[in-house]
C-alpha positions in Angstrom: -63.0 -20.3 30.4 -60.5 -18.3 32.6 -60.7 -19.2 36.7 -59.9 -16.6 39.3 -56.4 -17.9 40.4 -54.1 -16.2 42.8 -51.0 -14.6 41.5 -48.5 -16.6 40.8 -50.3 -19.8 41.2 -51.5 -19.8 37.5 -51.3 -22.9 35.1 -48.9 -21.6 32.2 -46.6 -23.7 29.5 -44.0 -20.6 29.6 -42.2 -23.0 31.9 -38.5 -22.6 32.6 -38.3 -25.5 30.6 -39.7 -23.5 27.8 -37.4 -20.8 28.3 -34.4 -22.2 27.8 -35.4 -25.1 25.2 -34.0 -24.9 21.6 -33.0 -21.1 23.1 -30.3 -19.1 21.1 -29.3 -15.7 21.4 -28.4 -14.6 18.2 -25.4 -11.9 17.7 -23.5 -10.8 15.0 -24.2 -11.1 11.0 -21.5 -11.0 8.5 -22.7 -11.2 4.6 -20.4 -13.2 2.9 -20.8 -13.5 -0.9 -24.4 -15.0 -1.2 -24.0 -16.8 2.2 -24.9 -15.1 5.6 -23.5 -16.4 8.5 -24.5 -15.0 12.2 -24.0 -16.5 16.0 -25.7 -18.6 18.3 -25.2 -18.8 22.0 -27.5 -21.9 23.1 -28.1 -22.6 26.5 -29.0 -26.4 26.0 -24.6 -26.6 25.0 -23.5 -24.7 28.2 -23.9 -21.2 26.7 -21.6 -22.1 23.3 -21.1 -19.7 20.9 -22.3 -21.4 17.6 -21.6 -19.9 14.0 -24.0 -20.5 11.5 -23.7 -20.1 7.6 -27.0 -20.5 5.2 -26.2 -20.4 1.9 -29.1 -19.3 -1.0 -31.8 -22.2 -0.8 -30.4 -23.9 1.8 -30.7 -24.9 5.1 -28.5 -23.0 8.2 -25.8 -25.5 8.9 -23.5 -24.8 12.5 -20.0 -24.7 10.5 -17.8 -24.9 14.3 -18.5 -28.3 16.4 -18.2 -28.5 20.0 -16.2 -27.9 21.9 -15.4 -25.0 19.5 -16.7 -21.4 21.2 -16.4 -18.7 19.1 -16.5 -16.0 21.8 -14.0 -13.7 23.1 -13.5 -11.7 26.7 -11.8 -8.4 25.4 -13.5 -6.1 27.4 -15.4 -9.1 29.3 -18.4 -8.3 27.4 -16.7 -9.4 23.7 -18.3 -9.1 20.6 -17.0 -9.0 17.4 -15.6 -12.4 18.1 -15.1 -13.9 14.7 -15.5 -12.9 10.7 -15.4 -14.6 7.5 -14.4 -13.7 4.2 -14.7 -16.1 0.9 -15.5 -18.7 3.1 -12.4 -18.5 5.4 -13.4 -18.2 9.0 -11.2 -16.4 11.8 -12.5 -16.5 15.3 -11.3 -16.4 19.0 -12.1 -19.8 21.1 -13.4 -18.6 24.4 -10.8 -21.1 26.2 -7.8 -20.0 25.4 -8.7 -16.7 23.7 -6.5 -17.5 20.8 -7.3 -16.4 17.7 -8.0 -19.4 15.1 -8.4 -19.6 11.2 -11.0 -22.3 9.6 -10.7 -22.9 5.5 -13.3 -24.2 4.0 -13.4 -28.1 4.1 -11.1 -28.1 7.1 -10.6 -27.9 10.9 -10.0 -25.2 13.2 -6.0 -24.8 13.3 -4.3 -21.8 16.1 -2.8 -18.6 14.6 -1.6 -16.7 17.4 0.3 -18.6 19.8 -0.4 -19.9 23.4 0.2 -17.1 25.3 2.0 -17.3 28.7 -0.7 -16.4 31.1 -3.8 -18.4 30.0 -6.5 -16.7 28.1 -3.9 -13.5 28.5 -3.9 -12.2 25.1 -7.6 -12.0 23.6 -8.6 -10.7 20.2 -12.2 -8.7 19.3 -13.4 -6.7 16.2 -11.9 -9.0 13.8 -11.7 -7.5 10.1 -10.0 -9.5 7.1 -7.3 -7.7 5.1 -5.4 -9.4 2.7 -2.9 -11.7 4.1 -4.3 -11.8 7.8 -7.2 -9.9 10.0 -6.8 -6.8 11.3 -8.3 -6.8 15.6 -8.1 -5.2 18.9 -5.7 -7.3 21.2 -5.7 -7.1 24.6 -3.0 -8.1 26.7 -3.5 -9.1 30.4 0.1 -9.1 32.9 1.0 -11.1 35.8 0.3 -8.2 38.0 -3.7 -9.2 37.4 -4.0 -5.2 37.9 -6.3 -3.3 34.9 -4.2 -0.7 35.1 -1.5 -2.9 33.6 -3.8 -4.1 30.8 -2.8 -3.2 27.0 -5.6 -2.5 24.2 -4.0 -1.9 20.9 -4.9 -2.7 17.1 -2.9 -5.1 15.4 -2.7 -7.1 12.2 -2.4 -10.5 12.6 -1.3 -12.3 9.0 -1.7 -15.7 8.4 1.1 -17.4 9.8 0.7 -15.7 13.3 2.9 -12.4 13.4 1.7 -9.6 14.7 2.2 -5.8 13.4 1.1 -3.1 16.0 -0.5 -0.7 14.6 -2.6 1.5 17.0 -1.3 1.5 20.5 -1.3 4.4 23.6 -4.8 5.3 23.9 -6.6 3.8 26.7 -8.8 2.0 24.6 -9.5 1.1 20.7 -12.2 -0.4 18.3 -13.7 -0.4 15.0 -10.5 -0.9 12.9 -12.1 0.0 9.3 -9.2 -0.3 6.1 -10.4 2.3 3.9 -10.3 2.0 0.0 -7.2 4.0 -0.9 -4.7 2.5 2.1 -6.7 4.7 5.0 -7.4 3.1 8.3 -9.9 4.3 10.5 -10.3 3.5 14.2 -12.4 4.7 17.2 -10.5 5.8 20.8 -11.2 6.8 24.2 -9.1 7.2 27.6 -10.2 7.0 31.0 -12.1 7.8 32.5 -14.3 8.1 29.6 -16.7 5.3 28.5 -17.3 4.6 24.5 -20.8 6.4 25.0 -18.7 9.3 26.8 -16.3 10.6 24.6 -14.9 8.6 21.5 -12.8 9.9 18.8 -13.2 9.1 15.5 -9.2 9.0 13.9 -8.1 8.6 10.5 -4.6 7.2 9.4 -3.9 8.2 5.8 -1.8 6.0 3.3 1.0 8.3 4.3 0.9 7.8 7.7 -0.7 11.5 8.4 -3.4 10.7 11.4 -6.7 13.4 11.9 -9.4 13.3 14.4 -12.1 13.4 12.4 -14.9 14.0 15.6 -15.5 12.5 18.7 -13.8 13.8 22.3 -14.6 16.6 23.9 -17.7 15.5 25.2 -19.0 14.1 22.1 -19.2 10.0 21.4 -18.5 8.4 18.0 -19.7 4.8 16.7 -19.8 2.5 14.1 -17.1 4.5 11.4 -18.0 2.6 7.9 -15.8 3.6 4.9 -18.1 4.0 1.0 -16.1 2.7 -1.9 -15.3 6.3 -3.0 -13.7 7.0 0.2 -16.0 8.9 1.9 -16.5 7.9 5.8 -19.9 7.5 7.4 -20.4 7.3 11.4 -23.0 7.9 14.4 -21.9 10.9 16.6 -23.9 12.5 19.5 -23.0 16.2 19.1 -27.1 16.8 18.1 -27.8 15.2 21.6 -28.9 12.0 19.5 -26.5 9.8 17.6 -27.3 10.7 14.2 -25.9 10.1 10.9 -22.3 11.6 9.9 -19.8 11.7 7.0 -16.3 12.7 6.2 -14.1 13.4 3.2 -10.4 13.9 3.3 -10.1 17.4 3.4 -13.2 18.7 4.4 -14.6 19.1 8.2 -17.3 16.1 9.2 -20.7 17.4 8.5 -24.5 15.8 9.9 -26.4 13.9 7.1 -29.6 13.1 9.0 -30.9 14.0 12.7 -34.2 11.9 12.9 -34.7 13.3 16.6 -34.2 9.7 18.0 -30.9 7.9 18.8 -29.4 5.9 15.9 -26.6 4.4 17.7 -27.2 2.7 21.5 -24.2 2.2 23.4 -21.4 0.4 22.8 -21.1 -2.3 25.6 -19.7 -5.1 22.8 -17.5 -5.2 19.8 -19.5 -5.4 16.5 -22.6 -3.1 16.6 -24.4 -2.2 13.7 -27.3 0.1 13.0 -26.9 1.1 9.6 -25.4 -0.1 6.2 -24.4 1.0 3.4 -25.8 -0.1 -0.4 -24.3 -0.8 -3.4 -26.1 1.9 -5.2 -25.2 4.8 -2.3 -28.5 4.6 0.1 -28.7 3.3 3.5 -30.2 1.4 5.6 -30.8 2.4 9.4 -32.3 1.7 12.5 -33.7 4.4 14.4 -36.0 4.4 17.9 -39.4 6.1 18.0 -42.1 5.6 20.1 -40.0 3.0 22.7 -39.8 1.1 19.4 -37.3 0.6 16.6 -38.3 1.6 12.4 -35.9 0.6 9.3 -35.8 3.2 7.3 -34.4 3.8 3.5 -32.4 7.2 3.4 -32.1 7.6 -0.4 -29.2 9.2 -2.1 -31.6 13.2 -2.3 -31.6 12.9 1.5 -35.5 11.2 1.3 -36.2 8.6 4.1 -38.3 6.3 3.1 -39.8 4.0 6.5 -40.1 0.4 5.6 -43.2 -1.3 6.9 -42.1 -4.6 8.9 -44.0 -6.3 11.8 -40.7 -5.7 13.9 -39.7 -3.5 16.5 -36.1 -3.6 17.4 -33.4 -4.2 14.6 -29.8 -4.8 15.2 -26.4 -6.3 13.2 -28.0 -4.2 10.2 -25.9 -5.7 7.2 -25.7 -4.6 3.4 -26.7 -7.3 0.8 -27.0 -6.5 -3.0 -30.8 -5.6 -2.8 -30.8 -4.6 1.0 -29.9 -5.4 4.7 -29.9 -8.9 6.8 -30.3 -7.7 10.3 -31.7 -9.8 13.5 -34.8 -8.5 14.3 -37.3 -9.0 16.6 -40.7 -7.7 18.3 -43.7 -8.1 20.7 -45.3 -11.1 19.2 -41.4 -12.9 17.9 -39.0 -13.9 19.3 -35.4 -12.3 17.6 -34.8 -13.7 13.5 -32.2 -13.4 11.0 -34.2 -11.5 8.7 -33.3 -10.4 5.0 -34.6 -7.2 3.9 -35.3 -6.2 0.6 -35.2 -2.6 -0.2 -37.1 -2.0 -3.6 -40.5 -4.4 -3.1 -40.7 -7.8 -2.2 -41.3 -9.5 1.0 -38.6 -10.3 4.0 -37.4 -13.4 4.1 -36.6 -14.6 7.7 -32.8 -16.8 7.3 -33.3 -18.3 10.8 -36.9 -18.4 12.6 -37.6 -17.9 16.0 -38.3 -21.2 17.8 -41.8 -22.8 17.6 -42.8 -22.4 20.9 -46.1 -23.9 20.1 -48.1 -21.4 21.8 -51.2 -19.3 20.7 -50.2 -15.5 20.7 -53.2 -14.9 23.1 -49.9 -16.3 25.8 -48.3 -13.3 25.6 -48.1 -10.1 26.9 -47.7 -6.9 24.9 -46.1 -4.0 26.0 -47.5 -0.5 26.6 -44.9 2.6 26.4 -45.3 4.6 29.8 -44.3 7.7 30.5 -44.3 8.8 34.4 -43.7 11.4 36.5 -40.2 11.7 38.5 -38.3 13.9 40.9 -36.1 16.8 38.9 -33.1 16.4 41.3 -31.4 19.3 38.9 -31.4 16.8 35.8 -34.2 19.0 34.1 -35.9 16.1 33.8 -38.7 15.1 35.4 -40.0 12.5 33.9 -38.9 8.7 32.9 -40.0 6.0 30.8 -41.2 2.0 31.1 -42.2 -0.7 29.3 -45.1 -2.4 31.4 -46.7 -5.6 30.3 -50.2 -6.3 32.4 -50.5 -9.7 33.5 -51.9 -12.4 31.0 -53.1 -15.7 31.1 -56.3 -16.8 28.8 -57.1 -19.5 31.0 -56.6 -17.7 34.3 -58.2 -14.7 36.0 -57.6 -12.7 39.4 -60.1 -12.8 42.0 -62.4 -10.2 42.6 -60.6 -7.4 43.8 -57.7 -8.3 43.6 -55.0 -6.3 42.2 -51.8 -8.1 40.5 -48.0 -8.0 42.1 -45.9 -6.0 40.6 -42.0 -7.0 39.0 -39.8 -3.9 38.5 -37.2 -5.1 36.1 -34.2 -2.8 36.1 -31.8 -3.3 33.2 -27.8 -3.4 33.4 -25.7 -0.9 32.0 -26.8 1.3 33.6 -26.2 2.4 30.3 -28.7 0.4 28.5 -32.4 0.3 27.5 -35.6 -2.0 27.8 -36.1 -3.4 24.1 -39.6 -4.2 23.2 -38.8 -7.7 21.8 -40.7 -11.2 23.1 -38.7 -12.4 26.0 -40.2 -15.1 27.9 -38.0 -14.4 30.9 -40.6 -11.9 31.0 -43.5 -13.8 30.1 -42.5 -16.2 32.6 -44.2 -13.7 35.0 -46.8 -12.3 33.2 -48.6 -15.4 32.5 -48.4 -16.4 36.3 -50.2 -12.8 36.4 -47.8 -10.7 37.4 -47.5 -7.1 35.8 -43.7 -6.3 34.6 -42.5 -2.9 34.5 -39.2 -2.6 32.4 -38.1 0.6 33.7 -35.6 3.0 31.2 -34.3 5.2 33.8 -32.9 8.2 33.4 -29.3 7.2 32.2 -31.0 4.8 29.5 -30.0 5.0 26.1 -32.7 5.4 23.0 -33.8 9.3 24.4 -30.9 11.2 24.1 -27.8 12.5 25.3 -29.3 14.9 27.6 -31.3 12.2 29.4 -28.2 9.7 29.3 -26.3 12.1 31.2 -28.7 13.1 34.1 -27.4 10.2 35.9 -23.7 11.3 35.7 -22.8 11.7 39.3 -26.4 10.4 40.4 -26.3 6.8 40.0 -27.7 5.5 43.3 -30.0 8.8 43.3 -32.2 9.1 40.3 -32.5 6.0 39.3 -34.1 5.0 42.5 -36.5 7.8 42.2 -37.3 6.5 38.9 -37.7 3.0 40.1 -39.8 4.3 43.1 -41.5 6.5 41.0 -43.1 3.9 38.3 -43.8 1.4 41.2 -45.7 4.4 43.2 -47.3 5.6 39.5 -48.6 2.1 38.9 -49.8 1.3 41.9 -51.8 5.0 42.3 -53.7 3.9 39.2 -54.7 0.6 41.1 -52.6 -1.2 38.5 -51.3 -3.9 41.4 -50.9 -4.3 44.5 -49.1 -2.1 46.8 -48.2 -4.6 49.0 -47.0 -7.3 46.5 -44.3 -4.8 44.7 -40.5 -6.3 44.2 -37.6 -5.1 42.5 -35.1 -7.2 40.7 -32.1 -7.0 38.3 -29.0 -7.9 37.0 -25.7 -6.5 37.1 -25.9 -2.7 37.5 -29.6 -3.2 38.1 -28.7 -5.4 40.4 -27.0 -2.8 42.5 -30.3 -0.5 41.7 -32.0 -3.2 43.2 -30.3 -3.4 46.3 -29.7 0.1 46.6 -33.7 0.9 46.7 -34.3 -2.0 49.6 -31.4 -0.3 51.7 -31.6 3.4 50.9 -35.9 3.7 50.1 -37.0 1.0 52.1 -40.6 0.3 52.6 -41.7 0.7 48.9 -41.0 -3.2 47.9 -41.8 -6.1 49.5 -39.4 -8.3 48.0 -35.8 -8.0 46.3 -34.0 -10.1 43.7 -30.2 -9.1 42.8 -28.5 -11.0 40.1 -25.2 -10.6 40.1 -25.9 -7.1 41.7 -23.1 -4.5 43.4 -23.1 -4.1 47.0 -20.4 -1.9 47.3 -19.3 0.3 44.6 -15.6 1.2 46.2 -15.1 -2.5 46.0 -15.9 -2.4 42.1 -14.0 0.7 41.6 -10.8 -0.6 43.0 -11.4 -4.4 42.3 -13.0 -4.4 38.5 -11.6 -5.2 34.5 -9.8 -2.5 32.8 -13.2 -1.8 30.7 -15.3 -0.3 33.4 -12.1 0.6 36.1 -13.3 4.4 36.2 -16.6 4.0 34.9 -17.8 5.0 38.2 -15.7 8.3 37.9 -18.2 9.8 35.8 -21.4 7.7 37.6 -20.6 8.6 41.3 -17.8 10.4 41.4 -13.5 10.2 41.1 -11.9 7.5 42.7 -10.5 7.2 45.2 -10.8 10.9 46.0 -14.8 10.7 46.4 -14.8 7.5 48.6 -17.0 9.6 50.7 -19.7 9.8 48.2 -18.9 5.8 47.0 -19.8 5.5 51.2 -22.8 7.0 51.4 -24.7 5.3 47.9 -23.1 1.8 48.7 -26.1 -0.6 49.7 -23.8 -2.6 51.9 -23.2 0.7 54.3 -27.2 0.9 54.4 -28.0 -2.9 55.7 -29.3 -1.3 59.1 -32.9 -0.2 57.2 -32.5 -4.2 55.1 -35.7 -5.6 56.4 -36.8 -6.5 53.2 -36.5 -10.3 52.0 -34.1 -10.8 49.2 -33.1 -13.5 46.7 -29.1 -13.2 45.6 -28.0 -14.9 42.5 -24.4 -14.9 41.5 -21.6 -16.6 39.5 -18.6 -18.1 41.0 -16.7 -17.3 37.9 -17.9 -13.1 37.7 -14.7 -10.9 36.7 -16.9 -8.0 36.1 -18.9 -8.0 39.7 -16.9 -10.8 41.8 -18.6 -12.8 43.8 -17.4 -11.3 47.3 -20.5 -8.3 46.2 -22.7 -11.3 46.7 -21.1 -12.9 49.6 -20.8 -9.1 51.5 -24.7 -8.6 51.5 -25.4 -12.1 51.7 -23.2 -11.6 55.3 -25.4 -8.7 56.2 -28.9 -10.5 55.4 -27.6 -13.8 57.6 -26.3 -11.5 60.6 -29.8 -9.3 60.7 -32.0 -12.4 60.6 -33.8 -11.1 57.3 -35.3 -13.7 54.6 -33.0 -14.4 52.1 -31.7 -16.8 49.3 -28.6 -17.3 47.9 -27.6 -19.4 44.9 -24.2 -19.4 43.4 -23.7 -21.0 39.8 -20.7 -22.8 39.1 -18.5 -21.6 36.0 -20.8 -19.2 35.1 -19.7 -15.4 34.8 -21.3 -11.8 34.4 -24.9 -13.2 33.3 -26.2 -17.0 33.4 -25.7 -19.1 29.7 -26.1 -22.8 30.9 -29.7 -23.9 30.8 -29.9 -25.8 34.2 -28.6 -22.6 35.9 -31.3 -20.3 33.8 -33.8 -22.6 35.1 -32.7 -22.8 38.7 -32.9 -18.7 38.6 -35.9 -18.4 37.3 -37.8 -21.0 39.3 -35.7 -20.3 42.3 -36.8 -16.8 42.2 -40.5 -17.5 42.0 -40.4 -20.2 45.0 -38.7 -17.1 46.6 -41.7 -15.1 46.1 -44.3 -17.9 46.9 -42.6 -18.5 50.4 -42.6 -14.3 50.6 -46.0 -13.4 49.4 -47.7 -16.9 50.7 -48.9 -18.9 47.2 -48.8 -21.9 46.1 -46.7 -23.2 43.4 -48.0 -24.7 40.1 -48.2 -28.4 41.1 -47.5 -29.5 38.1 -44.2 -28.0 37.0 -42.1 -29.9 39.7 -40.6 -26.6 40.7 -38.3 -27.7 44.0 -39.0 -24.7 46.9 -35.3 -22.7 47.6 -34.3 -22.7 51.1 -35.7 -19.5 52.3 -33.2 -18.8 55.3 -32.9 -15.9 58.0 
């Protein structure tokens, strides 16, 4: 029987503990032969990137031992870290960035050579060619300046030289070697981002090089080559990524528009929604609803839905009979599943953890769809993901209505996924409601609704934020006086941004690794996102003006709001002095605050005692705030609460 509790009191096993126990977060998949080998990054080994290979009846075996790290910085983000090809492994250690080779039987032995400034020259978007890898190389200077830093594709052979073969643009990815000598590659110059403005190029045998789409305002992704020499891709120019191909001598035309976005945006190396089968269909992942389908387009143009218990798919990757993807959904936790095409059931490769707990734990999420200010956009509404607070053995009191956690993602470019994460549940089953906010800028709706926050980040998205705290809390959905705000990265700077520049609509603030002052990130950020703010706020340095007036630090005379700061010492993409500025201000005006700073960790937490101390930090935060008691018997240690 359940027991009127106050908010955040509540008894629940989804303990920080919990969270990060056995925890993995799988990434890529790469079908070799009959085997399928995908990553790891587990918490419990201080966020080490494991590769795992699980060959037909077997068990998944991790092929690279500690301290082995098969993760690379290229961009800071990384991806596309490693691949493997008839049981030959090449991946960059995240160490020295070098770029290593594995035979089976073996041990890890160096290909490319120390480089002279450590963890200078990293390698991403690794693709095996005969006699080597083709990747993206980046090469860092002694200046330490982004501007000085050199994205090109090379091919690496096996005894460690080096053949440039794409360099000049600002940036490149997706090196594909097409079946009659072609090479295909995707590039974009600043101040454009991947999702802004990608060209698609093709390099014919005879050295003859044409754009195939992208620029111009339209975004290319994920170029994949058929045997017959036809190239397939994801381009924007329909408002939605949808489906594309090209032949040599013909003009690009659209395959399929399902009205949704295909693609999302491409923040790592690697990304895959759609594959392509032996027999000429494909497989693709497409958004509907605030949820993903897998869909079957056959070789007439049919699409044929495929009916899985899922509802986000990612790493989509052709087999002989169908697709291994990870998966994941409201009730699961993300899986390597394989997917069969023509009947039989999916077989999951590698389980989500047994949490051990009865479903009835968690909460699921309702799509919501509010209300928002225009602000010339033509939009007026945004989107959320909201999970309502639940607990079976725990009630509110009479009355009472729940607090309220507005999560705002990163990106801002990015998108709430409706997937089981128990950094949400942690909340919910203490009985908070969570409101994953998708913003106007999100991905998943569109290119029209991605762009209404060009030159308005620090202006819509707080109306959106405000708005589905304000929507929720009209219905009597929680507790006006119990709202907070928190996020991470560019959320994190949403975050701070509505406590200085909205105040009085939250009660409590938590930036992870949020930006305080966005000139400082313009002039004092990686080569990736340098003038990613160009298109977001405005040029730099010529709209410093406009940088002034929507940076949270300038605003820290209306900061009565108490806020908990999380940060890592080791942050290259938002340094720690963003932290240490607001931090500054919060100490000088006497306001609540707490500030934890992690040790070797960078842009996001991946060691388990520091995902712990967040997460419990965070709620002693709000217990010293909002004036509950902690759950007794979790042992969680109260932060330091200081003014």
């Amino acid at each position: 029987m359940s027991a009127p509790l106050p908010a955040g009191s509540w008894q629940t096993p989804i303990t920080s503990a919990l969270v990060v126990r056995s925890a993995a977060r799988l990434g890529e998949v790469v079908v070799d032969g009959a085997d399928v080998w995908w990553s790891e990054g587990r918490p419990s080994e201080g966020g080490r990137s494991v590769l795992v290979r699980r060959s037909p009846g077997g068990e998944p075996t991790a092929v690279l031992p500690a301290p082995w790290n098969a993760r690379t910085r290229v961009h800071e983000y990384g991806g596309g870290a490693w691949t493997v090809s008839d049981g030959v492994l090449w991946f960059t250690n995240f160490s020295d960035q070098r770029l290593h080779r594995l035979l089976p039987g073996g041990s890890p032995v160096a290909v490319t050579p120390e480089p002279a400034i450590p963890s200078g020259v990293r390698y991403a978007d690794l693709r095996v060619v005969p006699g080597g890898v083709l990747a993206v190389r980046e090469t860092h200077t002694e200046s330490g300046a982004a501007a000085d830093v050199v994205n090109e594709i090379v091919r690496i052979a096996d005894d460690g030289s080096a053949e440039v073969l794409v360099s000049g643009p600002d940036f490149v990815s997706d090196p594909r070697p097409g079946p009659g000598g072609e090479l295909a590659w995707l590039q974009w110059e600043h101040p454009d981002m991947p999702w802004d403005a990608a060209q698609l190029v093709v390099r014919a045998a005879d050295g003859t090089e044409t754009v195939v789409a992208g620029g111009n305002g339209d975004s290319v992704v994920q170029p994949t080559w058929a045997p017959d020499g036809t190239l397939w891709f994801l381009c924007d120019r329909t408002d939605v990524w949808s489906l594309h191909r090209w032949r040599a001598g013909a003009d690009a035309e659209l395959v399929l528009d399902v009205g949704s976005d295909i693609a999302g945006p491409q923040w790592v190396f690697g990304s895959s929604r759609f594959a392509l089968l032996p027999d000429g269909r494909i497989v693709l992942a497409f958004g509907r609803g605030g949820q993903d389908r897998l869909g079957v387009l056959d070789v007439d143009g049919g699409l044929r839905e495929l009916d899985l218990p899922y509802a986000a798919f990612r790493g989509v990757t052709a087999t002989a009979d169908g697709v291994v993807c990870v998966a994941g959904g409201p009730d699961s936790e993300p899986v390597v599943l394989r997917v069969p095409v023509d009947g039989g059931a999916a077989e999951v490769l590698r389980p989500a953890r047994d949490l051990g707990l009865d479903p009835a734990w968690f909460s699921r999420p309702e799509h919501v769809t509010f209300p928002t200010e225009d602000r010339g956009t033509g939009i007026g509404e945004a989107h959320a993901l909201v999970y309502p607070p639940t607990n079976p053995g725990a009630t509110l009191p009479d009355g009472e209505a729940p607090p309220l956690l507005v999560v705002v993602h990163g990106g801002p470019t990015s998108a709430a996924v409706p997937v089981l994460n128990l950094d949400i549940q942690y909340w919910t089953s203490r009985g908070f409601c969570v409101a994953d906010v998708d913003y106007r800028g999100s991905t998943g709706y569109g290119r029209r609704y991605r762009d209404a926050l060009q030159d308005r980040w620090g202006v819509v998205d707080l109306d959106d934020v405000v708005a589905c705290a304000r929507y929720l809390a009209d219905a009597g959905r929680v507790d006006p006086r119990r709202m907070a705000i928190r996020g991470g990265s560019a959320g994190g700077y949403t975050t701070l941004a509505a406590l200085t520049m909205r105040p009085g609509v939250f009660t409590a603030g938590a930036s992870h690794f949020g930006v305080a002052d966005l000139g400082a990130l313009a002039s004092d950020t990686h080569k990736f996102e340098s003038r990613y703010l160009d298109g977001l706020v405005a040029p730099w340095p010529s709209g410093r003006a406009v940088y002034d007036e929507r940076s949270p630090i300038n605003h820290v005379d209306a900061l009565d709001t108490p806020l908990a700061v999380f940060q890592g010492d080791e942050d290259a993409v938002v340094p720690p002095a963003q932290a240490e500025a607001i931090v500054a201000a919060l100490r000088e005006k006497g306001v609540p605050h707490v500030y934890l700073l992690f040790a070797g960790e960078q842009h996001g937490f991946r060691k388990a005692e520091n995902i712990r101390a967040a997460l419990d930090g965070e709620l002693s935060f709000y217990a010293q705030v909002w004036g509950f008691e902690l759950p007794a018997d979790e042992g969680i240690r109260p932060v330091e609460l200081r003014r």
